[in-house]
N, CA, C, O and CB atoms as a CASP TS submission, in Angstrom:
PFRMAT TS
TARGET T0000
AUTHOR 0000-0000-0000
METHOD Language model
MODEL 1
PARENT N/A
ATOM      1  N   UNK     1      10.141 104.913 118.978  1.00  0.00           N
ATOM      2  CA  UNK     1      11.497 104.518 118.704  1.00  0.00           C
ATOM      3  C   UNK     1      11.946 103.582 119.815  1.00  0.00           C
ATOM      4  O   UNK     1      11.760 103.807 121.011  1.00  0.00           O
ATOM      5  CB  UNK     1      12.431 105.751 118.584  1.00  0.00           C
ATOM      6  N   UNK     2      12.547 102.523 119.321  1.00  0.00           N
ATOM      7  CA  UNK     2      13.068 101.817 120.385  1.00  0.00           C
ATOM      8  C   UNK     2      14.925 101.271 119.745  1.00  0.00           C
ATOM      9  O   UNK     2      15.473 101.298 118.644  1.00  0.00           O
ATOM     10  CB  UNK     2      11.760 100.367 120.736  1.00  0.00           C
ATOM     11  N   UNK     3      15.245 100.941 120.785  1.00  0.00           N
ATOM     12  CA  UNK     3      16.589 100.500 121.110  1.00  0.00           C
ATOM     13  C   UNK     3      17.068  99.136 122.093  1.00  0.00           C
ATOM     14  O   UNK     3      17.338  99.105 123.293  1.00  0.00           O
ATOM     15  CB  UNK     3      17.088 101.667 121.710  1.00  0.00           C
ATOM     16  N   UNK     4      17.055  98.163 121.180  1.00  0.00           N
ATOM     17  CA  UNK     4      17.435  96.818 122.035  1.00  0.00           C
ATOM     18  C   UNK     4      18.886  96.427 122.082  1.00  0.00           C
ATOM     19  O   UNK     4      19.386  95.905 121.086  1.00  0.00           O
ATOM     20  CB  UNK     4      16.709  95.553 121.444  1.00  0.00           C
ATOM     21  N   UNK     5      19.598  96.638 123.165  1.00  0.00           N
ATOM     22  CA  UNK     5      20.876  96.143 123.351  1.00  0.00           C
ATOM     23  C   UNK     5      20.918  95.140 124.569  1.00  0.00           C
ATOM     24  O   UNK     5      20.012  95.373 125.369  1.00  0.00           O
ATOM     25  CB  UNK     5      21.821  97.307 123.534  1.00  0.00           C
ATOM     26  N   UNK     6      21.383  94.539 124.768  1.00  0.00           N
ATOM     27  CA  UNK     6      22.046  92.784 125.173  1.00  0.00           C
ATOM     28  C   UNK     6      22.590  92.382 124.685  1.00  0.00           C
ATOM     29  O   UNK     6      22.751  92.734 123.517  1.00  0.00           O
ATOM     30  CB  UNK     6      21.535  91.688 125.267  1.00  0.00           C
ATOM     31  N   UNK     7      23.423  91.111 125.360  1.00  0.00           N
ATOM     32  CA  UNK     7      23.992  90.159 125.096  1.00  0.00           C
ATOM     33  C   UNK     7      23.364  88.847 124.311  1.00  0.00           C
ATOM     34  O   UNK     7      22.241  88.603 124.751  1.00  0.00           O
ATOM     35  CB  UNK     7      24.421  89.971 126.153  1.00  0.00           C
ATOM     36  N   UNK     8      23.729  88.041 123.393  1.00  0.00           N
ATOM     37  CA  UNK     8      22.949  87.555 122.735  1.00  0.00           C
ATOM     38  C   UNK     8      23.669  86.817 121.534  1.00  0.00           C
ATOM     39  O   UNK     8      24.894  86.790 121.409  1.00  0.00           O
ATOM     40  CB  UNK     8      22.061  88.501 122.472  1.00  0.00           C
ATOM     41  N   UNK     9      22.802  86.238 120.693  1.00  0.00           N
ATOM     42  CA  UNK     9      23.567  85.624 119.388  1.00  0.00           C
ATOM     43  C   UNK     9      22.207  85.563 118.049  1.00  0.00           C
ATOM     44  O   UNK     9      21.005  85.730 118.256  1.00  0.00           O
ATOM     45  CB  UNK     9      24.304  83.677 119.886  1.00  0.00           C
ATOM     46  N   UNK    10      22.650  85.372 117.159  1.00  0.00           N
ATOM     47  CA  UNK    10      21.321  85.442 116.079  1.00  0.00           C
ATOM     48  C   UNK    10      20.681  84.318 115.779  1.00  0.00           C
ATOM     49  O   UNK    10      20.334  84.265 114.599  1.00  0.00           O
ATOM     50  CB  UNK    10      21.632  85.920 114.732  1.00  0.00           C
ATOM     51  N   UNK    11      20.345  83.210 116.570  1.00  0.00           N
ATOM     52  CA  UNK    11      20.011  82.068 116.877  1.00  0.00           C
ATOM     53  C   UNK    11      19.217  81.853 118.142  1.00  0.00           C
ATOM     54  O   UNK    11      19.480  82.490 119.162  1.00  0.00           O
ATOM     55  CB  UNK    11      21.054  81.432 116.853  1.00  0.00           C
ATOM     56  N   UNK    12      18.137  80.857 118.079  1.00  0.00           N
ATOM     57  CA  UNK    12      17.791  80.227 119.117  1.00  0.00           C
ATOM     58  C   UNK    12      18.512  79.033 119.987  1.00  0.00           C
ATOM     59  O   UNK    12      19.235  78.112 119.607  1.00  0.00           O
ATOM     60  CB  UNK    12      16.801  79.903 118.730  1.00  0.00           C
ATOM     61  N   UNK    13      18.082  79.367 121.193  1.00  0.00           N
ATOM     62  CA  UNK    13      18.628  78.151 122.357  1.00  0.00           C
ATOM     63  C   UNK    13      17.518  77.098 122.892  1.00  0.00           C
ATOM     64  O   UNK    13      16.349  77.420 123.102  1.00  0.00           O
ATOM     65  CB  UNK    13      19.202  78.952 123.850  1.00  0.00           C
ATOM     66  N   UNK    14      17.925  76.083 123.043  1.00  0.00           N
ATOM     67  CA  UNK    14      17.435  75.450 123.748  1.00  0.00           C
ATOM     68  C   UNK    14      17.199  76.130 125.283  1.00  0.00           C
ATOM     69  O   UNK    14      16.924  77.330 125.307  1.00  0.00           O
ATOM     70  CB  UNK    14      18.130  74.382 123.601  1.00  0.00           C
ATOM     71  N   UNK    15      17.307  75.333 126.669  1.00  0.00           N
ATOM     72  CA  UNK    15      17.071  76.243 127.761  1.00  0.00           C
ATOM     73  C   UNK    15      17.970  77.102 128.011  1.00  0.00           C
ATOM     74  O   UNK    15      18.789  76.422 128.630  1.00  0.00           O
ATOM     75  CB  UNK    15      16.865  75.688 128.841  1.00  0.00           C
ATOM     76  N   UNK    16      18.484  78.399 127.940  1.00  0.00           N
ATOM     77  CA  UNK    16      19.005  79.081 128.331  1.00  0.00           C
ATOM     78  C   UNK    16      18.949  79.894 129.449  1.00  0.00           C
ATOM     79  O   UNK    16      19.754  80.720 129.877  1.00  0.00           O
ATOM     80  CB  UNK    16      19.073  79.381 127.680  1.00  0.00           C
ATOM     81  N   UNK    17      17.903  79.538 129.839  1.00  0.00           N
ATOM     82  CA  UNK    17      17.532  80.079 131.607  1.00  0.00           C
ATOM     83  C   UNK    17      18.913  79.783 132.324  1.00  0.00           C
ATOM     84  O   UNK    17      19.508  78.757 131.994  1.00  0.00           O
ATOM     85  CB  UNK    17      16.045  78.968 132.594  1.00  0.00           C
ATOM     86  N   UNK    18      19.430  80.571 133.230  1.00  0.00           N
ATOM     87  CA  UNK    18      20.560  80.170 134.177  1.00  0.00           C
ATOM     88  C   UNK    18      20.222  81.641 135.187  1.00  0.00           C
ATOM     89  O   UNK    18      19.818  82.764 134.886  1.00  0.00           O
ATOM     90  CB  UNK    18      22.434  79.998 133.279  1.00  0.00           C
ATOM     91  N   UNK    19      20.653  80.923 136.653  1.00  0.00           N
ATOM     92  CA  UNK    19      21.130  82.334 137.623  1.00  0.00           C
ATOM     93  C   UNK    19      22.411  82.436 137.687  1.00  0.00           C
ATOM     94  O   UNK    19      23.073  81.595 137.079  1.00  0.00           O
ATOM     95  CB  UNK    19      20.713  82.373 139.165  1.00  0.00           C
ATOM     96  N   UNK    20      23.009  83.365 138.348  1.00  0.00           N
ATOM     97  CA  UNK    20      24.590  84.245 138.403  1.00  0.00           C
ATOM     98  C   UNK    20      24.694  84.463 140.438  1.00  0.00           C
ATOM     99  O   UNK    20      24.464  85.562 140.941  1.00  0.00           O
ATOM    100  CB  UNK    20      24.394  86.498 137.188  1.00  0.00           C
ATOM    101  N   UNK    21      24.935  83.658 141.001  1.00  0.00           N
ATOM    102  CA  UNK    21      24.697  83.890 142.446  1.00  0.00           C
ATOM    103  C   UNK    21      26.447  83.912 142.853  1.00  0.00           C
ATOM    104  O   UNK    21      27.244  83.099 142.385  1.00  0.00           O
ATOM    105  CB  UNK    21      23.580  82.479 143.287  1.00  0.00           C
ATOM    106  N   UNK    22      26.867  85.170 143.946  1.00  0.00           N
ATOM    107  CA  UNK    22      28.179  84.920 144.250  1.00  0.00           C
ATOM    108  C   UNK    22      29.143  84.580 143.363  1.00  0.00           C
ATOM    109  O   UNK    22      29.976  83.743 143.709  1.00  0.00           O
ATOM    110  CB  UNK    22      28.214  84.112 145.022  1.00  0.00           C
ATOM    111  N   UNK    23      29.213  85.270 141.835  1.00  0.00           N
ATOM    112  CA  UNK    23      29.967  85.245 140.550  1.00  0.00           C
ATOM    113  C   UNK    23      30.016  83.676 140.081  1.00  0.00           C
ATOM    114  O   UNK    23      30.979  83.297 139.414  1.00  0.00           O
ATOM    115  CB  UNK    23      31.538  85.910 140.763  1.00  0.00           C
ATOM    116  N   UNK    24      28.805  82.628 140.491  1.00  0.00           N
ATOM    117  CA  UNK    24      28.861  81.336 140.249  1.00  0.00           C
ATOM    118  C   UNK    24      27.913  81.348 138.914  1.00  0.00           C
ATOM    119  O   UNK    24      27.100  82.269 138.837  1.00  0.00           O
ATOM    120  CB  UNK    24      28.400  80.418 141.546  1.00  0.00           C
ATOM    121  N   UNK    25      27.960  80.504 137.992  1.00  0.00           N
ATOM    122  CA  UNK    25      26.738  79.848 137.069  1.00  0.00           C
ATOM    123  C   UNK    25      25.851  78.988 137.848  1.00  0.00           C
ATOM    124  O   UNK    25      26.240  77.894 138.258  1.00  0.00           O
ATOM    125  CB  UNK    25      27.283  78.910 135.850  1.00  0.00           C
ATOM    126  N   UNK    26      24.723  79.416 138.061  1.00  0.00           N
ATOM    127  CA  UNK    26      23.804  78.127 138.954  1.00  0.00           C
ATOM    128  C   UNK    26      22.770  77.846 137.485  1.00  0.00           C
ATOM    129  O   UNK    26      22.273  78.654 136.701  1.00  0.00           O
ATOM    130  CB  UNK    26      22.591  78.872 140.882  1.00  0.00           C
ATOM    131  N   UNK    27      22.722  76.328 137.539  1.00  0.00           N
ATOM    132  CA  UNK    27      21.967  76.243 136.008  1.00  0.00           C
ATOM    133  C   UNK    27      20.372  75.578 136.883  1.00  0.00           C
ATOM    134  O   UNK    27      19.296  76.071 136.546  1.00  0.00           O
ATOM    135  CB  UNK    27      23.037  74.747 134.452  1.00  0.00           C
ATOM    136  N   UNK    28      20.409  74.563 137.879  1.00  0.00           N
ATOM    137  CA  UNK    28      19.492  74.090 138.181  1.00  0.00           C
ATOM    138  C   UNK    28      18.732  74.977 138.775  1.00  0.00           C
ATOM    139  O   UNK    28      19.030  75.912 139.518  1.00  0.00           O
ATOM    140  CB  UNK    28      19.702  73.158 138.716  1.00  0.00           C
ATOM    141  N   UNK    29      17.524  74.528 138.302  1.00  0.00           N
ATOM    142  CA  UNK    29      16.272  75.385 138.231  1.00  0.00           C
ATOM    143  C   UNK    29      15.728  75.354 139.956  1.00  0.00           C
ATOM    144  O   UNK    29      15.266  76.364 140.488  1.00  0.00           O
ATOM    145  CB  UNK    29      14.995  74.607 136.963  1.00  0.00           C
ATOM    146  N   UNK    30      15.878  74.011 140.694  1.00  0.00           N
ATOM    147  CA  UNK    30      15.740  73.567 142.099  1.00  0.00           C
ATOM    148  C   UNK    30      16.704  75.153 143.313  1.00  0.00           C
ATOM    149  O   UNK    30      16.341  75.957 144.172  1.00  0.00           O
ATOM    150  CB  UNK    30      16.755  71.570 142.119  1.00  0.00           C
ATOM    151  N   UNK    31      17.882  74.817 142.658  1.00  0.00           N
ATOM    152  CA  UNK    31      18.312  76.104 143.155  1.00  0.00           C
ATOM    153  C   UNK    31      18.149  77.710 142.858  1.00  0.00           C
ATOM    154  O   UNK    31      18.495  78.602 143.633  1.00  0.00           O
ATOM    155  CB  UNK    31      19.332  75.940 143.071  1.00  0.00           C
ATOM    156  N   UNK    32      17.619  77.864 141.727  1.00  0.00           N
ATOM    157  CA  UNK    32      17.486  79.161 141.708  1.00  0.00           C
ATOM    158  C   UNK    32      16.316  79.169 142.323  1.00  0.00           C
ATOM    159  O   UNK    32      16.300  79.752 143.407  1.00  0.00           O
ATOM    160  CB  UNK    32      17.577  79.833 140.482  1.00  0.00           C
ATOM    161  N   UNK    33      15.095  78.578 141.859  1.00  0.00           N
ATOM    162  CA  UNK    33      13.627  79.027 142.908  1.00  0.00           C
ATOM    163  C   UNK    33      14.064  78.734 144.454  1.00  0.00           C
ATOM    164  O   UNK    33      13.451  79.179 145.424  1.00  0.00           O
ATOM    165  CB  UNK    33      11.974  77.852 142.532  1.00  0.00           C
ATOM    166  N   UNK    34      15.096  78.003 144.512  1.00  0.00           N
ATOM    167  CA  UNK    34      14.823  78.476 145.923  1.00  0.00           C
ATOM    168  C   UNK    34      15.846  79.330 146.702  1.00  0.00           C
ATOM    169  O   UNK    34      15.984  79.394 147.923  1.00  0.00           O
ATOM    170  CB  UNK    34      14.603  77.316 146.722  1.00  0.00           C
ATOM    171  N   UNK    35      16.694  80.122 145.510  1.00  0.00           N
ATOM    172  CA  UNK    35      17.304  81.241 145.991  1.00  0.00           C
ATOM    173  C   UNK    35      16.781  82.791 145.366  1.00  0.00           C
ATOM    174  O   UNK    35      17.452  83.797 145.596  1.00  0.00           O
ATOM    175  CB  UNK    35      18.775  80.963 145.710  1.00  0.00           C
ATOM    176  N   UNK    36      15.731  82.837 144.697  1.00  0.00           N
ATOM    177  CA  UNK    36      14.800  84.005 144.356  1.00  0.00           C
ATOM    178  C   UNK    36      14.831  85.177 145.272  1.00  0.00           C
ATOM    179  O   UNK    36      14.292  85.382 146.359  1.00  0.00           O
ATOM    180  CB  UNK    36      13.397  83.544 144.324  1.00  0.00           C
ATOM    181  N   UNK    37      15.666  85.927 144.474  1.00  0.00           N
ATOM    182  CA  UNK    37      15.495  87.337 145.241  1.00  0.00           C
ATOM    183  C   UNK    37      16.950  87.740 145.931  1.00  0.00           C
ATOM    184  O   UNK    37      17.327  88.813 146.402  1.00  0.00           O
ATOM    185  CB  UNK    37      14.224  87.201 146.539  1.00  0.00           C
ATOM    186  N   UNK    38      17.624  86.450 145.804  1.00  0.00           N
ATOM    187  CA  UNK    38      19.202  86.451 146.136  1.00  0.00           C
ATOM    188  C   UNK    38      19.980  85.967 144.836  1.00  0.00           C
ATOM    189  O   UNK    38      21.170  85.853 145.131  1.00  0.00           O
ATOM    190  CB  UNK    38      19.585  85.368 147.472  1.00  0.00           C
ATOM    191  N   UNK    39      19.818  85.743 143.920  1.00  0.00           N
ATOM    192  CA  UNK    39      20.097  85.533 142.787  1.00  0.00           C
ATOM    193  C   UNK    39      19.798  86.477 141.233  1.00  0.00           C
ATOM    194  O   UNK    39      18.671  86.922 141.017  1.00  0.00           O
ATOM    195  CB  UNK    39      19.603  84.452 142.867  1.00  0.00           C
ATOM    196  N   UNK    40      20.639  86.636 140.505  1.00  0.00           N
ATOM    197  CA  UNK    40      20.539  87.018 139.374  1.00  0.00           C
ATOM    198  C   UNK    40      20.140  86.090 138.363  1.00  0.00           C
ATOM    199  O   UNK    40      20.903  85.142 138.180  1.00  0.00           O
ATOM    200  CB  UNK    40      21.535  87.531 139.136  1.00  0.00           C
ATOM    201  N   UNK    41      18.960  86.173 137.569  1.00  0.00           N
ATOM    202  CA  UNK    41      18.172  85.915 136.482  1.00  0.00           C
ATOM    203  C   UNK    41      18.812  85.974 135.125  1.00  0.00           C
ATOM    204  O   UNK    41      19.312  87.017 134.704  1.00  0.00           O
ATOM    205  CB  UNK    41      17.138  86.764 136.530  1.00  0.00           C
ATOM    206  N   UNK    42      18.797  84.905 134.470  1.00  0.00           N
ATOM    207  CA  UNK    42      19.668  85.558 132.802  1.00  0.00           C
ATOM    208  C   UNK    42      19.269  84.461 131.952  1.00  0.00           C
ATOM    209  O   UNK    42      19.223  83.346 132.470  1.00  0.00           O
ATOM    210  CB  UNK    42      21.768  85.702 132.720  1.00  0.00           C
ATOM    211  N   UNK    43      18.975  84.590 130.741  1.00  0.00           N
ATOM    212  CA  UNK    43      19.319  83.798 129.647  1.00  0.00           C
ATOM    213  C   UNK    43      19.659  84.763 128.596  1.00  0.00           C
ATOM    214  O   UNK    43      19.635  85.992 128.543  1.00  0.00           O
ATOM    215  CB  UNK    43      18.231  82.832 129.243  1.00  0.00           C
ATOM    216  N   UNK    44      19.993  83.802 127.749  1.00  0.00           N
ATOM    217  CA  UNK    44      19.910  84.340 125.635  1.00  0.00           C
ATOM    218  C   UNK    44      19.253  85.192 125.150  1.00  0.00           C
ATOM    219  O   UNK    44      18.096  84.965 125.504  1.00  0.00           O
ATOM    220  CB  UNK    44      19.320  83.398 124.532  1.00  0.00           C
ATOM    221  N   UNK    45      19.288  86.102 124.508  1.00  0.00           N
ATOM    222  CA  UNK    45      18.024  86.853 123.526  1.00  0.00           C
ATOM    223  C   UNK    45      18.628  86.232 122.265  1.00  0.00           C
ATOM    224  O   UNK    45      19.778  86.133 121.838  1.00  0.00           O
ATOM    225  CB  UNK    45      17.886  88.890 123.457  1.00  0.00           C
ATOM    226  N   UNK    46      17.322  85.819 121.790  1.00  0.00           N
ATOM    227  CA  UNK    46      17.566  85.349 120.332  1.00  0.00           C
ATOM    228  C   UNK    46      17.156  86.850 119.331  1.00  0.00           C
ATOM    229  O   UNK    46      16.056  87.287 118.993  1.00  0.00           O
ATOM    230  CB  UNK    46      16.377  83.780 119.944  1.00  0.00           C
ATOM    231  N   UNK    47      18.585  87.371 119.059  1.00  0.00           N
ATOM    232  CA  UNK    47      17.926  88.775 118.362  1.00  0.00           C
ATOM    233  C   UNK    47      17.093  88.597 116.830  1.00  0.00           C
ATOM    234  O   UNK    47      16.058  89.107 116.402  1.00  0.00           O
ATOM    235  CB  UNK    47      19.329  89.920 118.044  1.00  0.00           C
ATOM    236  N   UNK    48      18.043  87.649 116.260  1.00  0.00           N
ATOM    237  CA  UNK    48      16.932  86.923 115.051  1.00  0.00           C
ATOM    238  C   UNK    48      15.611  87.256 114.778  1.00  0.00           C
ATOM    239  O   UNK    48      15.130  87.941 113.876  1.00  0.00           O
ATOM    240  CB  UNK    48      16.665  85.578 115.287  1.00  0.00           C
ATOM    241  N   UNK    49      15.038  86.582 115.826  1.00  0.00           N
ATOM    242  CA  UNK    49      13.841  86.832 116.427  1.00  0.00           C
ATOM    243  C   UNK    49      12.814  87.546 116.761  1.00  0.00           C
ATOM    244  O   UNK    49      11.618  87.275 116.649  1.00  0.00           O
ATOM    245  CB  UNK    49      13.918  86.715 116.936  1.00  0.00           C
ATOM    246  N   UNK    50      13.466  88.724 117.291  1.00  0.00           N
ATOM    247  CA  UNK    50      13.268  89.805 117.713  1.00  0.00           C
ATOM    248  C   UNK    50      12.790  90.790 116.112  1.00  0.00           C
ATOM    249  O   UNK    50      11.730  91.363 115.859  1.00  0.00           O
ATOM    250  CB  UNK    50      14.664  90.188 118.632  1.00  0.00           C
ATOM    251  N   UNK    51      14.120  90.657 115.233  1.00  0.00           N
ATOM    252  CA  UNK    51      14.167  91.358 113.961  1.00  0.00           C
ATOM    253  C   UNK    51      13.271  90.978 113.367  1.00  0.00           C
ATOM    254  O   UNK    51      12.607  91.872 112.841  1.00  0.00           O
ATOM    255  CB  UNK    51      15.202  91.279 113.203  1.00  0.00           C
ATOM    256  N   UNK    52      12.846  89.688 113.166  1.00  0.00           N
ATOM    257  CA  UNK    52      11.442  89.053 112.360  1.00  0.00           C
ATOM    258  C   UNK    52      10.464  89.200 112.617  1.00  0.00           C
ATOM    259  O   UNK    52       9.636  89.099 111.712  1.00  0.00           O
ATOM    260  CB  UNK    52      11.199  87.942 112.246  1.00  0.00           C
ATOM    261  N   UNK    53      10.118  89.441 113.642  1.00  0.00           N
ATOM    262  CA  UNK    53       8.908  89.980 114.437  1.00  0.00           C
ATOM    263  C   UNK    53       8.560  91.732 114.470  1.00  0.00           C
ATOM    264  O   UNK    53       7.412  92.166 114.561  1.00  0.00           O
ATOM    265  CB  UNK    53       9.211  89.478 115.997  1.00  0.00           C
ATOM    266  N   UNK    54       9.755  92.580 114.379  1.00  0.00           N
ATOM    267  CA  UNK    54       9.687  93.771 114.142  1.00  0.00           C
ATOM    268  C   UNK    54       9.816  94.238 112.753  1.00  0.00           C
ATOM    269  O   UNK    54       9.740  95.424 112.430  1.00  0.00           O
ATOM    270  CB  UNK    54      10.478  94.267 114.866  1.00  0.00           C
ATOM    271  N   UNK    55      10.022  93.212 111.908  1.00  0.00           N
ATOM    272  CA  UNK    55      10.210  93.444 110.178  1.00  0.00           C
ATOM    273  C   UNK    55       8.517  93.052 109.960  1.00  0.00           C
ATOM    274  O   UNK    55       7.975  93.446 108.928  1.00  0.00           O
ATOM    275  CB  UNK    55      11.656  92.057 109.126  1.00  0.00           C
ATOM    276  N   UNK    56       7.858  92.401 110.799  1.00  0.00           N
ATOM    277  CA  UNK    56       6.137  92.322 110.320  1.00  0.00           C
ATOM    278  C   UNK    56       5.508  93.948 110.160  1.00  0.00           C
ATOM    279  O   UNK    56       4.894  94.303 109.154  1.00  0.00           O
ATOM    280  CB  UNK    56       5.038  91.384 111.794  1.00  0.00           C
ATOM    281  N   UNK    57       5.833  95.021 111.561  1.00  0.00           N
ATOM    282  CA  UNK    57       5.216  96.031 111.039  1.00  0.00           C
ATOM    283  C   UNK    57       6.528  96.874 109.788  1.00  0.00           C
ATOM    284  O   UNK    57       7.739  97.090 109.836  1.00  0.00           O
ATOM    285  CB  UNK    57       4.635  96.998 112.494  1.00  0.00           C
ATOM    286  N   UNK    58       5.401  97.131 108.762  1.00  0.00           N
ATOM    287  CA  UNK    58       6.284  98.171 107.815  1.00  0.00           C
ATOM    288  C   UNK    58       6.649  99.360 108.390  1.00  0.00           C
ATOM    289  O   UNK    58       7.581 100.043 107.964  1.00  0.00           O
ATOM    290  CB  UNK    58       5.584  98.616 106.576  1.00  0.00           C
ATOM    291  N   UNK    59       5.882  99.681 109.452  1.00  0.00           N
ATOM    292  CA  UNK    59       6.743 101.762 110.076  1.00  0.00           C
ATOM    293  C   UNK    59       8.256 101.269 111.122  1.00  0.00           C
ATOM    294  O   UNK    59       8.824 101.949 111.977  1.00  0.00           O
ATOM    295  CB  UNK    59       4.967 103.185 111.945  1.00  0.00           C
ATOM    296  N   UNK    60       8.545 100.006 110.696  1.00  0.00           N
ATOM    297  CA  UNK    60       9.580  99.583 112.117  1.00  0.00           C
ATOM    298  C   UNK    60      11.315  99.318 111.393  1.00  0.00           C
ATOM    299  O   UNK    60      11.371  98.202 110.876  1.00  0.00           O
ATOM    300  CB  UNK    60       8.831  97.612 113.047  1.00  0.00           C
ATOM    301  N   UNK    61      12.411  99.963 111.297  1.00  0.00           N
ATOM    302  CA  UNK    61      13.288  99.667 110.473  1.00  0.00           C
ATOM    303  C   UNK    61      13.489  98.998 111.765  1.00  0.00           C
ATOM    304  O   UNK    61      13.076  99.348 112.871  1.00  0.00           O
ATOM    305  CB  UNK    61      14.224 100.617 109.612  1.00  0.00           C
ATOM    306  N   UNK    62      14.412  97.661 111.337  1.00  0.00           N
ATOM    307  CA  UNK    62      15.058  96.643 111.841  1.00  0.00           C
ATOM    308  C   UNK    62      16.343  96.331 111.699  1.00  0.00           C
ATOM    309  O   UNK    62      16.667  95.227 111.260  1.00  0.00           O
ATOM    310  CB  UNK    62      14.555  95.804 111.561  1.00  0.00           C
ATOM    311  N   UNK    63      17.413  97.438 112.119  1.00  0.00           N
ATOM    312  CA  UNK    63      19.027  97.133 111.640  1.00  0.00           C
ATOM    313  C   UNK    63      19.494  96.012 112.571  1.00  0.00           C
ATOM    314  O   UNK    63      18.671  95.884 113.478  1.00  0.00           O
ATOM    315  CB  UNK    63      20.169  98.572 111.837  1.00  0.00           C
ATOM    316  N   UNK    64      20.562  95.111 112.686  1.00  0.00           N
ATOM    317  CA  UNK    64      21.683  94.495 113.385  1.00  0.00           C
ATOM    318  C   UNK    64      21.689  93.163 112.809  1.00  0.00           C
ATOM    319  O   UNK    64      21.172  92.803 111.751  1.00  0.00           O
ATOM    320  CB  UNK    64      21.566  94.486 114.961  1.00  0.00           C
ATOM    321  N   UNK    65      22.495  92.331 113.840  1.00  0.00           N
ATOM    322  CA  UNK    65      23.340  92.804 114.489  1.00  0.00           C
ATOM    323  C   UNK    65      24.476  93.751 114.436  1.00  0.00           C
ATOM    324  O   UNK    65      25.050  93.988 113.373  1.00  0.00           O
ATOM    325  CB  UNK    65      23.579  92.106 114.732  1.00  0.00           C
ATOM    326  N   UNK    66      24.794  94.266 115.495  1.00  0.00           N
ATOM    327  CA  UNK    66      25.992  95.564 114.955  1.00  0.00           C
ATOM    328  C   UNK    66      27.298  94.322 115.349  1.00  0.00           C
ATOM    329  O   UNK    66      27.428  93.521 116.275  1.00  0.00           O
ATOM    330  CB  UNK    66      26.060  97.660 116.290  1.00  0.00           C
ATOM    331  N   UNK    67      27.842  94.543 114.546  1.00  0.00           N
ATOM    332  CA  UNK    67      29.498  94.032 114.146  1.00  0.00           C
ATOM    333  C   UNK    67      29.945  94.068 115.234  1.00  0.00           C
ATOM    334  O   UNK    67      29.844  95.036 115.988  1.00  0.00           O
ATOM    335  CB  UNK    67      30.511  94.876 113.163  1.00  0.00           C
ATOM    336  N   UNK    68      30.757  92.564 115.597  1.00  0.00           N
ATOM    337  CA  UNK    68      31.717  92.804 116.756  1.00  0.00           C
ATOM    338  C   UNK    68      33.248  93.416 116.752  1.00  0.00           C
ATOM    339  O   UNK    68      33.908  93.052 115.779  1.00  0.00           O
ATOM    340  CB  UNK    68      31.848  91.574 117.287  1.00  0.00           C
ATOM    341  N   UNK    69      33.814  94.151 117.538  1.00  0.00           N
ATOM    342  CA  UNK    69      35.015  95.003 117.030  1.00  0.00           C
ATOM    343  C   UNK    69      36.136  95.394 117.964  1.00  0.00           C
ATOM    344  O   UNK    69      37.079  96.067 117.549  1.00  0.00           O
ATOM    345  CB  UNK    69      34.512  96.260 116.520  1.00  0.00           C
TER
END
């Protein structure tokens, strides 16, 4: 049994890689490698994705997204 929760949308992104340093958005890639290990890591989950890939095995029910509210 599994359980995937994140933040996310039912679509793919282009680069969605970004760090979170000192409550800032740092998008360039120059600065996050060279703040590694002092920085927070984040992009997108494309849940879409996720569901199509877990709808291949038949023993796997695949509900969501759950409704925003």
């Amino acid at each position: 049994m599994g359980l995937v929760i994140d933040y996310g949308e039912a679509h793919s992104f282009s680069n969605s890689f970004r760090g979170l340093k000192n409550h800032k958005l740092v998008k360039s890639e120059s600065e996050i490698l060279a703040n590694l290990g002092n920085i927070d890591l984040t992009s997108y989950v494309n849940f879409s994705l996720i569901k199509e890939i877990a709808k291949q095995n038949p023993q796997i029910i695949a509900e969501g997204p759950m409704p925003q509210g």
